[in-house]
N, C-alpha and C positions, 0 to 999 in steps of 0.2 A: 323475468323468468318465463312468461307464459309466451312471450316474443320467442324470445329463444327456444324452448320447445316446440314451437309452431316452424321457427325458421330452420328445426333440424329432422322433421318431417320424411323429406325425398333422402336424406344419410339414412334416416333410422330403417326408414323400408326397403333401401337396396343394400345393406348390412343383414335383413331378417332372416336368407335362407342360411349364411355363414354363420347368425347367433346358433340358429338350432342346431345347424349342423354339430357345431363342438361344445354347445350345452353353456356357453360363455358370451360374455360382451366383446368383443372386437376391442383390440384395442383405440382403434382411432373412434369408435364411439366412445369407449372409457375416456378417452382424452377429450372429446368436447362434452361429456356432460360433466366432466369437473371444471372446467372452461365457464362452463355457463353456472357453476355454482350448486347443481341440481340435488347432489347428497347430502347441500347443507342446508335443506328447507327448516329443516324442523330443529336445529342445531342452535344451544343457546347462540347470543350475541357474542358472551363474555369469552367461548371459544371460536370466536369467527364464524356463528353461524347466520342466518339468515330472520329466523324465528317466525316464517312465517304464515300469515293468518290461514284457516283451514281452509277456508273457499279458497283461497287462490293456489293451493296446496291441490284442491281438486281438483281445478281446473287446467293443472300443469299435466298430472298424471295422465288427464282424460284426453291431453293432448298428447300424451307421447303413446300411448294406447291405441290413439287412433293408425300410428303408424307402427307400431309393434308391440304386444302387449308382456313381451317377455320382456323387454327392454325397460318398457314403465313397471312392470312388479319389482326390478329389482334397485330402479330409482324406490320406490314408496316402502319396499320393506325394510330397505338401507335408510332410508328416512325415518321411517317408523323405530327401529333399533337407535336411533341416536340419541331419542328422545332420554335413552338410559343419562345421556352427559349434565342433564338438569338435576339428577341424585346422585354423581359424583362428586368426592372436593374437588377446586377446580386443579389441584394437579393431575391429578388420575385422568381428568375430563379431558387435558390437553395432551397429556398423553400419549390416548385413545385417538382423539380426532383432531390434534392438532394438524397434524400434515396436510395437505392440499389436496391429498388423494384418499383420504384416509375412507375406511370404512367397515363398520362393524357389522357381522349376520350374525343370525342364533334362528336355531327351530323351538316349538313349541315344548314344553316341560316334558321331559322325561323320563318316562317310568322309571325308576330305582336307581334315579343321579341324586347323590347328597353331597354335601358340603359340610367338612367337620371341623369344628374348631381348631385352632391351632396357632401357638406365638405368632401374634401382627397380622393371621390369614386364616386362610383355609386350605383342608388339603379336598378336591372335587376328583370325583368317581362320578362317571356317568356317561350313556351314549344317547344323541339326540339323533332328531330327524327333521329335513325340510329348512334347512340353510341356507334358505335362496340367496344367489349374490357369490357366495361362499367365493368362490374361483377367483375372485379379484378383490377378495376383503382381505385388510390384516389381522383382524380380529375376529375373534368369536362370542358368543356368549352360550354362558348354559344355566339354564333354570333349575336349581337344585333345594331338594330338602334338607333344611340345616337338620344336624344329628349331634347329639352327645359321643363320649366318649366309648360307651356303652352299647353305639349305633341304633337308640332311639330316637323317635324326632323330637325337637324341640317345639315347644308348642304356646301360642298366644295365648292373651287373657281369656278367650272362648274355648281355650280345647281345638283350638286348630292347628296343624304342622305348620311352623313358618319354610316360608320359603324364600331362598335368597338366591339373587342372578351372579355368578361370575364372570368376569370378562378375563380373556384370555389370549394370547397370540395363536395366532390360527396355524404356528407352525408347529404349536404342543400339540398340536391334535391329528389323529387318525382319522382322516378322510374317507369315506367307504367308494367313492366315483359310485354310487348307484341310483341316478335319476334317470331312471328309463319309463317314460312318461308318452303320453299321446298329445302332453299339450303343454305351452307352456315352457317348451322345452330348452329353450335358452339360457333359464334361471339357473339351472345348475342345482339346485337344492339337495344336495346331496345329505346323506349322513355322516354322523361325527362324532368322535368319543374320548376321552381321557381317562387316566388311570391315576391315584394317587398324586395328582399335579397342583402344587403349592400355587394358590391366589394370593397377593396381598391384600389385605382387608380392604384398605383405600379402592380398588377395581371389582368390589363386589356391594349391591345394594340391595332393597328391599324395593321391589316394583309397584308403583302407586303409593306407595309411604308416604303420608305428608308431613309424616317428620324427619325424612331425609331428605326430603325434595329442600333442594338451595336455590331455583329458581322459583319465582313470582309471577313471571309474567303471563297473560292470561294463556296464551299457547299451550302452559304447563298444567291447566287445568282441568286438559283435556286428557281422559286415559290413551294410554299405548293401543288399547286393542279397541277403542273406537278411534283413533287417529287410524290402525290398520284397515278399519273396516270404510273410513272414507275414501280410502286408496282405491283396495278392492273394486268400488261401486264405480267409480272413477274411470278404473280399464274397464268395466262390463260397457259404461254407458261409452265409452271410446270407440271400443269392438261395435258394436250396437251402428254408434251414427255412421261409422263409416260401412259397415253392410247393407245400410239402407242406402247410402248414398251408392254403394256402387249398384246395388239391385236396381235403382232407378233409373242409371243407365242402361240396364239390360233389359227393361220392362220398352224402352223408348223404340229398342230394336226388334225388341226377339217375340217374333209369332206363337202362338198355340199349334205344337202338331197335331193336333186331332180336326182344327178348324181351319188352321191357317190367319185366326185373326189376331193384332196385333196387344200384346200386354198389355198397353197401354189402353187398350180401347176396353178392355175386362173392365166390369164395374166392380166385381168382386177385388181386383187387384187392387182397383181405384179408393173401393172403400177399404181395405187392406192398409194402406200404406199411410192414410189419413188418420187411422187409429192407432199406427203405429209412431206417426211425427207427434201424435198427441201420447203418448205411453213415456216418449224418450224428453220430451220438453217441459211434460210435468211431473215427471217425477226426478229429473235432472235439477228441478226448479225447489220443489220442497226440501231435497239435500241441501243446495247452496244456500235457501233459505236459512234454514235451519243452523248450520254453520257457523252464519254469518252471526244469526239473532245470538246463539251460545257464545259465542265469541266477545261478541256486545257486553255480553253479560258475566262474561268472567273479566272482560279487565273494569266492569263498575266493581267488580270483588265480591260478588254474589257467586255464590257453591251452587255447583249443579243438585239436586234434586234427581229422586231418582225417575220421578216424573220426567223430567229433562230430559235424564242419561237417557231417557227408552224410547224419546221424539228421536233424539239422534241414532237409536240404532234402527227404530223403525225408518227412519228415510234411507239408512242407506239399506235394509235388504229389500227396501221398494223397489226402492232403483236398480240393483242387481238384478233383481224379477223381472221386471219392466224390460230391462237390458237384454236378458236371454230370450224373455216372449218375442222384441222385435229380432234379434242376431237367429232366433230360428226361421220367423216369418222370411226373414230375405233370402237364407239358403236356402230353403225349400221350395221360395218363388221360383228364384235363379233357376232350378231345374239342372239338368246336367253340365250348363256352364259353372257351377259349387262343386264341381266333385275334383278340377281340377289344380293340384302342386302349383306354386305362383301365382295364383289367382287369387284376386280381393276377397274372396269367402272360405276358401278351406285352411289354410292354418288360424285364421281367426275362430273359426267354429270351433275347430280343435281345443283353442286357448281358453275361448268363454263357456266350454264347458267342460275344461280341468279349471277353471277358477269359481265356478259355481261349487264347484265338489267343496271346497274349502269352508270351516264351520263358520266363519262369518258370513255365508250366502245361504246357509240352511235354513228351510222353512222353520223349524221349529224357533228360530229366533222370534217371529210372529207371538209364537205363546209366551214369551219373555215377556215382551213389552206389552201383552196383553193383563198379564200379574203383574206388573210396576203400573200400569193403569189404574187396574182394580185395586189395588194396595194389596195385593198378595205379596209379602216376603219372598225375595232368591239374592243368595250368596252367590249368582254368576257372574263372572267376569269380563263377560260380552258386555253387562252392566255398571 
């Protein structure tokens, strides 16, 4: 898998001004990264999928990031989303992703989407946002508050509303076409909405349940929304090595107008660029670490810890930080060769910071794992 994202490199990046252009994947890219298997990282075995380990899962995306990062978000959120087929039975699972092209979006919970009982299903009301992928998915899903009859929510043994995901054909739903964005722009992430639209029960589950979860295997013991946030760190640190790498080039050529002398001879640049190969190699390194070690430790069958979950979410919004401190150091080195359309620094700029903006790259995650540290209690779900 990491071959083949490596080896579709020179497609991904002369397809990148066509993705933005129409907000979508190209077709002949859709068709080689189903080729290479790419939407079925995280995909149990039992429906054809791949199930694979989270480092090399990172190190797929960081490769297709490095040549377009609209292209790798909506491999990893399409990955991310499927993780749903491990709390499916497995008819509904194959269903969903049996096809060879198959592939399910959903944006984040939305405001006053429910889900209300009803013979075998549910009837879902609701409008989401942020569907990346959406354009070429058959499916949807949508995050909703189960509700009584009565249109109160139903509620856990704590007094909390549960909430349950639908999945749904993406041709029941109203499409808004409105990603009109500065970055990122090929994902499509549009809005979406449904009106009284009967789910069967079987295509709808509880996310993180581990008593719906039907898969074991250690893959599944990792949450959705730190499996998204490996992804995420994955394009930043992509964006990242390839801006330094092209700045490196342009440091080799390109003089100071005020001296005339060359970039490369700057000591400032020189030590610039040295602090910045060390920002992207160790903090690229503690994720994969980290990964790796949890990974270890969920197929010995040891439960993460909330200790654990907060190492994992702290390495990756390290590394998304670390990612944008260097992806700025090199546009702003670059100098006015960054400002130019087609050029190795301005639609990456653009991308890695519309993908910082995103709550898995936010500072405040910092104070999360800083209270799962200290043993301060939180009910988040970054956690």
């Amino acid at each position: 898998m990491l071959a083949a994202a490596r080896n579709l490199r020179p497609v991904l990046e002369a397809a990148a001004a066509e993705t933005e252009l129409h907000g979508a994947l190209p077709q002949v890219i859709l068709d080689a990264l189903h080729e290479a298997r790419l939407f079925r990282m995280l995909l149990p075995a039992s429906v054809g999928g791949l199930e694979t380990p989270p480092a090399v899962f990172i190190e797929v995306v960081e490769a297709l990031a490095s040549a377009d990062c609209s292209i790798a978000w909506v491999v990893a959120q399409g990955c991310g989303c499927s993780l749903s087929a491990a709390y499916l039975a497995p008819d509904a699972a194959q269903e969903v992703f049996g096809a060879r092209d198959a592939v399910l979006a959903w944006g984040p919970s939305g405001t006053g989407a429910t889900a209300r009982a009803a013979d075998d299903g549910y009837i879902v009301t609701g409008k989401w946002h942020f569907a990346s992928g959406n354009r070429h998915a058959q499916w949807l899903g949508g995050h909703c508050t189960l509700i009584e009859a009565d249109g109160q929510p139903r509620r856990d043994a704590a007094g909390e509303p549960i909430e349950r995901t639908a999945i749904f054909p993406r041709a029941a739903a109203r499409i808004e076409g409105d990603w009109n964005v500065i970055g990122l722009k090929g994902t499509g992430s549009d809005s979406y909405s449904v009106n009284e639209l009967f789910v069967p029960a079987k295509r709808t589950y509880r996310r993180e349940a581990a008593d719906e979860r039907r898969e074991n295997g250690p893959l599944y013991q990792f949450s959705g929304m730190t499996m998204f946030a490996f992804g995420i760190s994955a394009m930043a640190l992509g964006i990242a090595r390839t801006m330094l790498d092209a700045f490196l080039e342009v440091a080799k050529s390109k003089s100071e107008r005020t001296t005339g002398r060359p970039l490369r001879d700057s000591g400032v640049i020189q030590a610039e660029i040295a602090k910045c190969e060390a920002r992207l190699a160790a903090s690229r390194l503690l994720m994969l670490t980290t990964a790796r070690e949890t990974y270890a430790l969920a197929g010995d069958g040891r439960s993460f810890t909330p200790e654990l979950r907060a190492r994992m979410r702290l390495s990756t919004t390290w590394a998304t930080a670390e990612a944008r401190a260097v992806a700025d150091f090199a546009y702003t080195a670059a100098g006015a060769q960054a400002i130019f359309a087609g050029g190795p620094f301005e639609r990456r700029f653009r991308d890695i910071h519309t993908l910082t903006q995103q709550v898995q790259a936010h500072a405040a995650n910092f104070e999360l794992v800083g209270q799962a540290l200290l043993g301060v209690a939180s009910n988040s779900r970054l956690l």
